[in-house]
C-alpha positions, -999 to 999 in steps of 0.1 A, spaced: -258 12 91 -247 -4 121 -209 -11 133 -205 -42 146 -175 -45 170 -148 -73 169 -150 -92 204 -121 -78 227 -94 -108 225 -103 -107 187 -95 -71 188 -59 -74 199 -52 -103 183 -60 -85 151 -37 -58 163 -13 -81 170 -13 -103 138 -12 -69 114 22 -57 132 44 -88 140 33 -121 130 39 -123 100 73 -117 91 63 -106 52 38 -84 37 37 -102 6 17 -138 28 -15 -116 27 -20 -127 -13 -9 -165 -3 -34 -167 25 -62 -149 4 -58 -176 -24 -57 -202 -2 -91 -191 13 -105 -190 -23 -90 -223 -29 -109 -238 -3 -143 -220 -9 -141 -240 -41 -131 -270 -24 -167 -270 -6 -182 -273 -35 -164 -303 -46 -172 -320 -15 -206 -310 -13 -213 -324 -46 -197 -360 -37 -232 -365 -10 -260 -340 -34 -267 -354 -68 -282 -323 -80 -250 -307 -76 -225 -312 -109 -190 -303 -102 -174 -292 -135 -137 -286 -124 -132 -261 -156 -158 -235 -141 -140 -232 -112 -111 -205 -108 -96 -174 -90 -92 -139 -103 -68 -115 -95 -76 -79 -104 -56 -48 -99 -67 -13 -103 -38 14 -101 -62 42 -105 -86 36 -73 -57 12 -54 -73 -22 -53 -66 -52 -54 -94 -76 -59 -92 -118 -53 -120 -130 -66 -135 -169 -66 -163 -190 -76 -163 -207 -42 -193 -218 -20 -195 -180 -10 -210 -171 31 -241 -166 43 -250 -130 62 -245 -159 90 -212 -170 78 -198 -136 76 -206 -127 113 -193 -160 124 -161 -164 101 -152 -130 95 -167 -116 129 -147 -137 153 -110 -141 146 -98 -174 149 -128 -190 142 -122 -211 112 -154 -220 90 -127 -242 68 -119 -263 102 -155 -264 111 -162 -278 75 -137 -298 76 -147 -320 107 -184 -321 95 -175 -336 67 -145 -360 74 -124 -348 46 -103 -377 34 -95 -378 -8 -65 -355 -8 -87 -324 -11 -73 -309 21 -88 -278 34 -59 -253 37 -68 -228 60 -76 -239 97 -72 -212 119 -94 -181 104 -67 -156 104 -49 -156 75 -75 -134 59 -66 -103 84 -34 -106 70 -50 -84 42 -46 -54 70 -11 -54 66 -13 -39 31 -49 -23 33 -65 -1 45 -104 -10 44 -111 -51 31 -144 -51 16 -162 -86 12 -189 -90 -10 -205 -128 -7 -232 -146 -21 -235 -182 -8 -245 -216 -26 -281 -217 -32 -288 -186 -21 -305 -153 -38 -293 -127 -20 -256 -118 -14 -239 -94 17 -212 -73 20 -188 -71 47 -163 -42 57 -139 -29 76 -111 -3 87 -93 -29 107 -97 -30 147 -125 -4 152 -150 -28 138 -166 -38 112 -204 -35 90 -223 -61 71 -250 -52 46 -267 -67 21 -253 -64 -16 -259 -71 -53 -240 -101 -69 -250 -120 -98 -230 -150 -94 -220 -172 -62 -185 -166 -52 -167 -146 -30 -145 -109 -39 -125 -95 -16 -113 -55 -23 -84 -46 -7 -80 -3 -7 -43 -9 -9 -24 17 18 -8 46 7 31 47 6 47 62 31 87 75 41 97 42 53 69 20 34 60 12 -3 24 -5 -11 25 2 -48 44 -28 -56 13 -53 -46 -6 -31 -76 20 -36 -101 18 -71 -123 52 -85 -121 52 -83 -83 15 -101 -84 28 -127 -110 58 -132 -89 39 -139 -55 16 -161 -70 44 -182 -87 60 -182 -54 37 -199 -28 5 -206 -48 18 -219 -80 3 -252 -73 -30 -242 -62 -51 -267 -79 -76 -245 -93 -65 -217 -120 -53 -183 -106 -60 -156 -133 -47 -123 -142 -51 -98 -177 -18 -94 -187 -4 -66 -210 13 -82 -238 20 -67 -271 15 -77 -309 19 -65 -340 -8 -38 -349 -34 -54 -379 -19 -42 -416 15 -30 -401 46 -44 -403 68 -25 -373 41 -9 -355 33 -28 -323 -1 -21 -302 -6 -30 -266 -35 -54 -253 -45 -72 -223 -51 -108 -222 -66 -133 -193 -40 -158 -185 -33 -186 -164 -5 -175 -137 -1 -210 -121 13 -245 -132 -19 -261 -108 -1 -299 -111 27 -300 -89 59 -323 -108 55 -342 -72 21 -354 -73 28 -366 -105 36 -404 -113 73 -408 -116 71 -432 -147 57 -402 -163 85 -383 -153 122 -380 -171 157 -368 -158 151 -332 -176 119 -333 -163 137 -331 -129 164 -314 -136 141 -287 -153 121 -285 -118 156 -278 -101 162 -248 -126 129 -231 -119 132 -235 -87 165 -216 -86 179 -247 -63 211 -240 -77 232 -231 -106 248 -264 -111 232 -298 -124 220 -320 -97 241 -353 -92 211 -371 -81 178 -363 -74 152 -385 -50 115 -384 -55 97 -398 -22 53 -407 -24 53 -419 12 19 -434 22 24 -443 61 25 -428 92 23 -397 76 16 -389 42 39 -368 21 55 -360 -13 93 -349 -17 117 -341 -43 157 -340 -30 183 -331 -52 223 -335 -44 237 -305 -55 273 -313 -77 289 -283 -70 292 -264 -34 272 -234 -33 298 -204 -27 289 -196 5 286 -233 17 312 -232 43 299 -195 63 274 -184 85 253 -166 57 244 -204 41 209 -212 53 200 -251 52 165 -263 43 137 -277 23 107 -256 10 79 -271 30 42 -269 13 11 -277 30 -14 -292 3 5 -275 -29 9 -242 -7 42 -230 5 45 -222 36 86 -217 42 109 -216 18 133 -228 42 126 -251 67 153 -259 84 139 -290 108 137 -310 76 172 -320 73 205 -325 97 233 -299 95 254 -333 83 232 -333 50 227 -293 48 238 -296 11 201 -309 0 181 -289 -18 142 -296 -24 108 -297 -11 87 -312 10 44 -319 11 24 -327 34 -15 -329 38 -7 -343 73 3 -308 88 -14 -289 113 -1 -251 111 -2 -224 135 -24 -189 128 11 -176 106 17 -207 88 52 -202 96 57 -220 123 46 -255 129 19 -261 155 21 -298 164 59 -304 152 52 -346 156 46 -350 118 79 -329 109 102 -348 129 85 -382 115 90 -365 80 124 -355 88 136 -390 107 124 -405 71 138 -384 53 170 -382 66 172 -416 63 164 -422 29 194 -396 17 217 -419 40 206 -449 14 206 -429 -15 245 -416 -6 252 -454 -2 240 -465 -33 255 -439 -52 289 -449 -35 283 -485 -41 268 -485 -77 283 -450 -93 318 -445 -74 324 -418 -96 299 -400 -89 298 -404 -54 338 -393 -53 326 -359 -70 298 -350 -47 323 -366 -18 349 -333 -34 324 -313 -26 306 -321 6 325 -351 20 340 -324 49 303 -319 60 296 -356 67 330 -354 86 316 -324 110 287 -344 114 302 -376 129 325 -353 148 291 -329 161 271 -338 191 298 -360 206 296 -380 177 262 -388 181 256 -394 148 292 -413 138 265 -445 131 250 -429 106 277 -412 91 307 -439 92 305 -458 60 297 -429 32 337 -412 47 364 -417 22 401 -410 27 431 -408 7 452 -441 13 490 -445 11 481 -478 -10 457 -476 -36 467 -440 -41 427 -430 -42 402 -425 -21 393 -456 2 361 -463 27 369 -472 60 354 -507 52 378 -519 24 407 -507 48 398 -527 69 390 -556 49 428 -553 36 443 -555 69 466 -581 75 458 -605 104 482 -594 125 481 -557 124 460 -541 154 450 -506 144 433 -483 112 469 -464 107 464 -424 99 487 -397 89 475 -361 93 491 -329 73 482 -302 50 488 -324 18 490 -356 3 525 -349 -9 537 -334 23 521 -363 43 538 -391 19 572 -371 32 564 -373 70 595 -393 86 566 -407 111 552 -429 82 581 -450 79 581 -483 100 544 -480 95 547 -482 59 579 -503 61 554 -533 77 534 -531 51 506 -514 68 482 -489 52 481 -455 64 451 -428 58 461 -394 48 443 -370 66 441 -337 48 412 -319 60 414 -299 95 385 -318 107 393 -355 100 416 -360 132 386 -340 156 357 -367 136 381 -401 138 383 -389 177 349 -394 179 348 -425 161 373 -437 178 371 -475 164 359 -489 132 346 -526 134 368 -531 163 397 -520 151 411 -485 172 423 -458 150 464 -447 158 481 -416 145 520 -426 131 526 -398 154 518 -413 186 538 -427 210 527 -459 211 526 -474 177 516 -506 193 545 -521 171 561 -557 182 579 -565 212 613 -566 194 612 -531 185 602 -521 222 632 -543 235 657 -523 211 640 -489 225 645 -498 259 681 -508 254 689 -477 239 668 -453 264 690 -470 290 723 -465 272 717 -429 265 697 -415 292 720 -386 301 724 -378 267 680 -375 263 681 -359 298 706 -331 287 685 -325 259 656 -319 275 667 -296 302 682 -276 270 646 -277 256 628 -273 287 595 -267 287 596 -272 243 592 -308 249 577 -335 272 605 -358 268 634 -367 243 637 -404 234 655 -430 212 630 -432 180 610 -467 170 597 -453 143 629 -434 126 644 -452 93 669 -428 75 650 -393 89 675 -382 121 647 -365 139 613 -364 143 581 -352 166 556 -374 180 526 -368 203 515 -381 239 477 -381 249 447 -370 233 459 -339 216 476 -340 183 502 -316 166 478 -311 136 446 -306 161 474 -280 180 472 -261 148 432 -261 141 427 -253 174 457 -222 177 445 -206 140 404 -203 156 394 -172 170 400 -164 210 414 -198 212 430 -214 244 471 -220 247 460 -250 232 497 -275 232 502 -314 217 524 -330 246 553 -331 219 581 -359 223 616 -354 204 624 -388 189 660 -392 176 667 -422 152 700 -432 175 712 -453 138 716 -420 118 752 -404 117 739 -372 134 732 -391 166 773 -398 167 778 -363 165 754 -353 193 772 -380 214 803 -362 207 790 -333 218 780 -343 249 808 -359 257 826 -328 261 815 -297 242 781 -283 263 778 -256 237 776 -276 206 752 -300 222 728 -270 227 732 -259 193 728 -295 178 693 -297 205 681 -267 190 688 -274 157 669 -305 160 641 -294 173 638 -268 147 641 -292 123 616 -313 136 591 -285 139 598 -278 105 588 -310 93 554 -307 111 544 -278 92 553 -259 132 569 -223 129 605 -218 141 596 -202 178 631 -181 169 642 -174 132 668 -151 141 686 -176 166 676 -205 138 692 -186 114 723 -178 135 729 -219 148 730 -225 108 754 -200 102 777 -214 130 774 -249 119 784 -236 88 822 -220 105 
């Protein structure tokens, strides 16, 4: 018996394959099945052009066989089976796909797709075997072959006994070693489990003889052990299915099984798109955030199957990181997939996919917040800081999309508001989308910036989340209409109120100037407030930096002397301006204590810490002499 040799680049791509290309042991029983799934397949199509040739979908399966004693693993099918011929050709030459080649011959269109394309998924059997035998006996043809081999030293092909037409494949499952175990791919559960994994919608049945147990015949307590052939797979994926047949348990049953999460999905989205590219998808909004959400360790992404196989259970490309939170799957006839089935070959189809996709969550999010505002506000609790980083991400590259489905707390209807019914409340002659930034809603309502804002009438947004400041940034205007912090220093309040600034600055400029050479660098200027009602003192902010953006950006990790360009405002109507006045009239010392006081107060307000307890501590006690 002659040993054929595998042709050199064959040789080390087989080498290649059975130590890194595949990132799991466990896609040698996928690929397998899918092989078998399309040996059937041929005979399907064959028997749409050869009336003698009845295709009885009910004799038509795949068996899975293990044998713990002598370490195999058989996958058996009633395929089309190869030729001596098709076993030099297919099995011969890596790479060479007899599933591609029968696909183009016969311009398969009806939905049957042919899975694999690129000949290699059957080495994967290497990675968990030591010899693959093949025994084959091809469609209208009396005589069947077997092929073998040890992996890359070559292979033989002789001819074999086989009663029926099919195809078996005997893996000699490897021995375990220190670092490796094989015995799990010979054990039941762990078969069971693979095949529920990425094959459970193989079209065809996938069967096993399962031990089960029943009560022995004339005993009441006795039970006997017996095997019985049963059907591992569900074959009819819920997507392919018609959604008027379909219920809400239906869905949210599908979500449970596929251990999308623990929750109950909010909303779920079923997608038969019959375009550009063809595809089915089932997207669920999640109602709870997943516990590890908001870390490193949380991987986005949407199963992706290729004609009812899987083929990643997350693939990330699907969704943006702004709608990370979906869960679901995606498949697609339309995709071409590389010799792993990993990694996508021709990515063109994904991104069309994922561009539709994408933009059918963006409608979904906006019906929900238009039709069920309930419901939206929940999954808003949960998620609504992600749509914020996305606006903010990519230099707001994606604030279009993102815009309308952000809510904020608002100082008027005490609720959460869109930026589009602020805006349609704004009175005719206020200029700017007013926001308030702290840790709380209750602090926030307590901020002595908010007053002349509020005392206009105005509505002000409570920021409460460290990233709304860093996203509004990058949003920068809402239908025309500039966004302006109560803290900043130009409220762009009426020219009355700038007139009475002006007259006081000019009164008291020693006085500010005194004060600011106590503060020194603390400070980038002290000045009569516009803003300041009944609060004495208060902070407010000069260019693009903000105190609350100060803080975000001081609490991350090997962060920058990041500083707000902080202005001291002091309300020159409250009774503690006479007494600075006095102070600087002619006691020097008391004006410094009063400065620093202040300013400590001030900082206080803004959530800032005290630079110096023990010297705040000690101005109290000597205020209190």
């Amino acid at each position: 018996m002659e040993k054929k040799q595998f042709q050199a680049e064959s040789k080390r791509l087989l080498e290649m394959m059975i130590n890194s290309i595949y990132t799991q042991r466990e896609i040698f029983l996928r690929e397998l099945i899918s092989n078998a799934s399309d040996a059937i397949d041929k005979i399907y199509y064959k028997a749409l052009s050869d009336s003698q040739l009845v295709f009885n979908k009910d004799d038509y399966f795949i068996k899975i066989t293990a044998d713990k004693g002598n370490r195999t693993l058989t996958i058996a099918d009633t395929g089309i089976g190869m030729t001596q011929e098709d076993l030099e050709n297919n099995l011969g030459v890596i790479a060479k796909s007899g599933s591609l080649a029968f696909k183009k011959e016969n311009e398969v269109k009806d939905g049957h797709n042919i899975i694999g394309q690129f000949g290699v998924g059957f080495y994967s059997a290497f990675m968990v075997a030591d010899v693959v035998t093949v025994i084959s006996k091809a469609l209208g043809s009396d005589q069947a072959y077997k092929w073998e081999s040890a992996g890359a030293d070559g292979y033989t092909i002789v001819p074999a006994e086989k009663d029926t037409v099919g195809t078996e494949i005997i893996l000699k499952i490897k021995e375990n070693t220190e670092d490796d175990s094989y015995d799990e791919y010979l054990e039941e559960y762990r078969l069971r489990s693979i095949i529920k994994k990425y094959s459970d919608f193989i079209r065809y049945p996938i069967k096993m003889d399962v031990k089960s147990q029943r009560l022995k015949e004339g005993s009441e307590n006795e039970f006997e052990e017996y095997q019985e052939e049963q059907t591992i797979n569900s074959m009819v994926p819920i997507w392919r299915k018609n959604k008027n047949e379909l219920t809400a348990e239906d869905y949210e049953r599908f979500y449970n099984e596929k251990r999308y999460g623990f929750d109950k999905p909010l909303k779920h989205i079923h997608i038969s798109a019959d375009g550009a590219v063809v595809y089915n998808a089932i997207l669920y909004i999640p109602e709870h955030t997943p516990f590890d959400y908001y870390t490193k360790e949380y991987e986005k992404g949407l199963e992706l199957y290729s004609n009812g196989v899987l083929i990643m259970d997350k693939c990330a490309d699907l969704l943006p990181d702004y709608f990370s939170f979906v869960k679901g799957m995606v498949d697609s006839e339309d995709l071409s997939l590389n010799i792993s089935r990993e990694l996508l070959q021709n990515d063109r189809q994904l991104k069309l996919i994922a561009k539709n996709i994408k933009n059918r969550i963006k409608k979904e999010l906006q019906t929900l917040l238009k039709e069920e505002r309930e419901k939206y506000e929940k999954f808003y609790k949960s998620f609504g800081k992600q749509l914020k980083f996305g606006a903010y991400s990519d230099f707001g590259a994606h604030k279009d999309d993102l815009q309308d489905l952000l809510l904020f707390y608002s100082s008027k209807e005490k609720k959460l508001v869109t930026l589009d019914e602020y805006v349609e409340r704004m009175p005719e002659d206020q200029k700017y989308i007013y926001y308030a930034s702290g840790e709380s809603v209750e602090r926030i309502e307590k901020l002595p910036q908010t007053e002349l804002v509020a005392d206009k009438g105005y509505e002000i947004l409570f920021f409460t989340d460290e990233i709304d400041e860093f996203a509004i940034k990058m949003l920068r205007s809402y239908k025309e209409k500039e966004f302006k912090s109560v803290s900043s220093g130009d409220l762009g309040i009426e020219a009355d109120e700038k007139e009475k600034q002006q007259e006081n600055e000019t009164e008291n400029k020693e006085l500010f100037e005194q004060m600011k050479t106590i503060l020194a660098d603390k400070v980038k200027e002290v000045k009569a407030s516009k803003r300041l009602k009944t609060h004495p003192v208060c902070l407010s902010t000069e260019g693009e930096i903000t105190i609350e953006m100060e803080k975000v950006l001081k609490a991350m990790p090997d962060s920058r002397d990041v500083k707000a360009d902080k202005v001291l405002e002091i309300n020159v109507n409250h009774d503690v301006f006479k007494s600075l006045k006095e102070a600087a009239d002619g006691d020097q010392e008391k004006l410094k204590l009063y400065t620093n006081l202040l300013y400590n107060q001030a900082l206080l307000i803004e959530g800032l810490p005290v630079e110096d307890p023990v010297q705040f501590t000690n101005d109290m006690c000597k205020i209190m002499k």
